[in-house]
N, C-alpha and C positions, 0 to 999 in steps of 0.2 A: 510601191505602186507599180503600174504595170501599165506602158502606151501603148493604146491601144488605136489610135488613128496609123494610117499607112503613112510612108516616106511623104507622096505624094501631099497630102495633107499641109505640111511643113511649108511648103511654098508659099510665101507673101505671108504669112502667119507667124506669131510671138507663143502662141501658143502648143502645146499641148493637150489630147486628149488621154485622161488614163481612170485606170480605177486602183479602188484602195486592195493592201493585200494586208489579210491578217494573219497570226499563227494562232488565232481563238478557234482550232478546226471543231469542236467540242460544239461549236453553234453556228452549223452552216443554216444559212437564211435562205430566202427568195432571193435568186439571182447570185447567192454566191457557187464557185467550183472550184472543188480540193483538188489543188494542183500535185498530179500525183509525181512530176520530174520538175518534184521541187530541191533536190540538189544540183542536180544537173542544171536549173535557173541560177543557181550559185545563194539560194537561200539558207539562212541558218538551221532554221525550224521546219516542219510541215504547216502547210500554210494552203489559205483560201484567198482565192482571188475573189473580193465583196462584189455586191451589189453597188457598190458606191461609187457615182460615175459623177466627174468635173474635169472642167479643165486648170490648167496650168500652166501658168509664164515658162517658155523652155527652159531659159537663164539659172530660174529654182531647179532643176535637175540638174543634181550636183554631180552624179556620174552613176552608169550602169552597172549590177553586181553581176548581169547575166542575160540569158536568152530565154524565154519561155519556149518549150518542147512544144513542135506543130500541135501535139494532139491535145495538151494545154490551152492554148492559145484558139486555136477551134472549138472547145466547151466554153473558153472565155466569150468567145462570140456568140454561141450559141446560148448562152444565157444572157447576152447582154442584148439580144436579137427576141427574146423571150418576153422577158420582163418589158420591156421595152414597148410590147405587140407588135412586133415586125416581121413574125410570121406568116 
């Protein structure tokens, strides 16, 4: 998965917000984006950052494999600003 709420966010909060990340790249959907520095995120596979938005207990993040690349992390918003209609 991939957090997707700022630092700021964290404050008084248990939670996290994030989305799901698959290596199903073969069936990108509405809202998902092929993270193209997906090694450089320290990913195994190519992989898609889903459509699939929840939150989660921080506690359950068991530890970071990596950093999403700015221009990543910007099509992540940009389709989660999309679907979303926040345009």
């Amino acid at each position: 998965m991939v957090v997707l709420n700022p630092d700021a966010y964290h404050q008084g909060r248990q939670e996290a917000i994030v989305a799901a990340i698959s290596s199903n790249v073969s069936r990108l959907l509405v809202g998902g984006h092929p993270i193209s520095g997906w090694r450089q995120a320290g990913l195994l596979y190519p992989s898609v950052a889903a459509g699939i938005i929840r939150t989660t207990k921080q506690h359950m993040i068991a530890r970071r494999l990596g950093t999403l690349p700015s221009d990543d992390m910007a099509g992540v918003g940009r389709q989660v600003c999309s679907y979303l209609g926040l345009n």
